[in-house]
Every structure is written in structure tokens, then in C-alpha cells.
N, C-alpha and C positions, 0 to 999 in steps of 0.2 A: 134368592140364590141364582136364578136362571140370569139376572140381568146383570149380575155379576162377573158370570164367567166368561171367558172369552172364546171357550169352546168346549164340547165334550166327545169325550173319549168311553169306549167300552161301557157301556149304559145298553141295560136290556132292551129286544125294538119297542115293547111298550112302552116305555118312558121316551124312545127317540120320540116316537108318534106323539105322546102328551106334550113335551117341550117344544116342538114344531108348534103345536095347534096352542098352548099356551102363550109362545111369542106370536103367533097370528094373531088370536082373541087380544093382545094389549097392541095392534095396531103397527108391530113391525113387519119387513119384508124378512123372508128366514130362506136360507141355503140347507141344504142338506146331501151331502155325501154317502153312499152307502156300495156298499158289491153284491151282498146276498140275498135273500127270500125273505128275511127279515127284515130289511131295509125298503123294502117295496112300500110298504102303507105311507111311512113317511116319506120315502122319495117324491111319492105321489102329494101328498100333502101338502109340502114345501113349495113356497113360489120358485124356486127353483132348486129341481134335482138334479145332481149330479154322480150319474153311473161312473165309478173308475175303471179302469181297466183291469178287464180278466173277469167283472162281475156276470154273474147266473142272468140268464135270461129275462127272468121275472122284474129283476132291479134294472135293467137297461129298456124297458119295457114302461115302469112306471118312472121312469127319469127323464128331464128336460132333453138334458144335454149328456152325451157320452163319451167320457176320454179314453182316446187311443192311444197316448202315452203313458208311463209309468207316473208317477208323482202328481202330487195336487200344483207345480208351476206353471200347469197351462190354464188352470182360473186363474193365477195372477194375474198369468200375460193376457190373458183375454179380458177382465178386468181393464189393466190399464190403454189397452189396445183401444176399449169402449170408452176411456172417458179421455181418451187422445178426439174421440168422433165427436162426442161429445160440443167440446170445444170448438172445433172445426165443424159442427152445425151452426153452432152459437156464433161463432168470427162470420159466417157466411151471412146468419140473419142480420146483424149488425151493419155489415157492409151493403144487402140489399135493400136496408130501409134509409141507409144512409144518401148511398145514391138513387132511390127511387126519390127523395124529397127534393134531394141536389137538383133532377132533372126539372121534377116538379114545379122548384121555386123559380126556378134558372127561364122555365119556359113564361110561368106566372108573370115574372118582373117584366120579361121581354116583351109580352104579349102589352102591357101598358107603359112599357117606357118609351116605345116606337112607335110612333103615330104614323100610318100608312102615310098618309098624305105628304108628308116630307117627302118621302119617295118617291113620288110619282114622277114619269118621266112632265118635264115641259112643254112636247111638242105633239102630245095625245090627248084627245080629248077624253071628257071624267066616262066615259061608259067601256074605255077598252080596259081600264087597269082598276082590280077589286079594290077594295077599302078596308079590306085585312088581309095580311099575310099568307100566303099559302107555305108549305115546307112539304117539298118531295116527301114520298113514300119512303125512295132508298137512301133520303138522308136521315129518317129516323129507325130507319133497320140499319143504317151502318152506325146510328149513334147506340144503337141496343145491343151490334156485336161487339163492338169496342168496350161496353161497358160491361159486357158479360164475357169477354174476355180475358179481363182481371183477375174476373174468380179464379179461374184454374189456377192461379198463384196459390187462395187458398186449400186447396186441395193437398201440397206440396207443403204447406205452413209447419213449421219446425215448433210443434206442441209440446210442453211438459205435460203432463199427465197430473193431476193432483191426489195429493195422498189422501184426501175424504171426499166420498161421495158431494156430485153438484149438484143441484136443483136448478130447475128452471127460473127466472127471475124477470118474464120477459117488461115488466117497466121499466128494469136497468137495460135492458137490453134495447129500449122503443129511446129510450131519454139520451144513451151515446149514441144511436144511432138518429136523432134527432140534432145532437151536437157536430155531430161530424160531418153532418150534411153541410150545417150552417158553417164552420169552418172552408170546408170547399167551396160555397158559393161565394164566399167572402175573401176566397184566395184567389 
């Protein structure tokens, strides 16, 4: 009956408290809403309580979160607001495994495609000029702001929000961002 319903209504606070801890004991996460002195055990119970507005002290007391507006559409919005971030944590780790490989391979290849010695000047003898590559300091802190530069784009990213809860998936997330590296270096 409980996994049934999509929600309930007007149910004594014993039973709110049984059906919170019954849907905990079968391994869901459970919300719970309440205003009164009644509502307290189970607000508290609930991985997340929700005092509404205008409730008794006791209920805003044993509740997570407390709404200061009228209606329940500021957990929508907070809701969607969360899994707008969501995504935009996810787009940012994508992007920063993608070009930390970029950099990565991009230096790897270089460091073996280039043999010093082509290099060297003609009219210097072998002890004034090394036999590997040196790269300034500030050309790789200017290649780390440029590339972390980017991001802020992501920050600004124009998200839908999805209508069911995401989960983390981070070897889809390690395997595009493995893709995407190799794309760039290959571009």
C-alpha cells in the first residue's frame, strides 16, 4: 500500500512516523512535510524535513529545511534549481578530465616527438644548451588560466533540469571525458 501511493494526506502523526521509518527500513530516501507538534517525530525522522510556513516551533525545530513562503513550490523549485547543479558539477568534471588528458597527452607526445638535439643551436658547443626541453613557469600558468578560463562558461551553461532524479555514473562520465580529450588532441 505504502509504495503505491504517491503521497498521503491526513493520516494520524503515528502512522506519519511508521510510514517514514517503513520507507527508510525498505532502503528509500523519504521527504516529509509537517506544521505541528505532531509532525515533529517524523519531520525528524525523515531524511528530509520540511517545516512549512506558519508551523509551531517544535516542527521547525526538528525539520531540515524551513519554508518561508506559502505553498509547497519552493521544493519544486529547489528541486529543480538542485538538479540544474547537478549537471553543471557533471559538465565541469567532464570537461576537466577531458582537458587534463588533452594537456597530458599533448605534453606526452611532445616530449618524444622532439628530439633536443635537432635544436640545438650550430655555433654552441654540447655543454651550453640541455638535452631536454625546458618550458617557462609562466608559460604553463598562462596555459592553466586559459584553460581554466573556459570553465566559467560552464557556470553560465543553459541546463534543463530533468524530470527524474540523476545519479552519479562517474565511468560514463571518466569515458566522455576520455573521448573528448582524444578528439581535441586530434583536432
Amino acid at each position: 500500500l505504502i509504495l503505491e501511493a504517491d503521497g498521503f494526506a491526513e493520516v494520524f502523526p503515528e502512522h506519519k512516523y511508521l510510514i517514514v521509518e517503513c520507507l527508510r527500513e525498505m532502503g528509500y530516501k523519504t521527504g516529509m512535510t509537517g506544521d505541528g507538534v505532531n509532525d515533529a517525530p517524523a519531520l525528524k525522522r525523515a531524511d528530509v524535513g520540511v517545516a512549512v510556513q506558519g508551523s509551531t516551533d517544535a516542527a521547525r525545530a526538528a525539520a531540515d529545511i524551513v519554508l518561508t513562503e506559502p505553498g509547497l513550490a519552493t521544493i519544486v523549485h529547489g528541486i529543480l534549481i538542485a538538479r540544474c547543479i547537478f549537471i553543471r558539477i557533471r559538465n565541469f568534471i567532464t570537461y576537466r578530465i577531458a582537458a587534463t588528458l588533452q594537456l597530458l597527452l599533448f605534453f606526452f607526445v611532445a616530449i618524444f616527438a622532439f628530439r633536443p638535439s635537432e635544436y640545438e643551436p650550430e655555433d654552441q658547443d654540447d655543454h651550453s644548451w640541455p638535452n631536454f626541453f625546458h618550458m617557462p613557469v609562466i608559460m604553463l600558468m598562462l596555459i592553466t588560466l586559459l584553460n581554466d578560463g573556459t570553465l566559467i562558461a560552464i557556470g553560465y551553461d543553459n541546463v534543463e533540469p530533468p524530470s527524474t532524479p540523476t545519479v552519479w555514473n562517474l565511468r560514463v562520465v571518466f569515458v566522455i571525458g576520455v573521448v573528448l580529450a582524444g578528439v581535441a588532441f586530434f583536432l
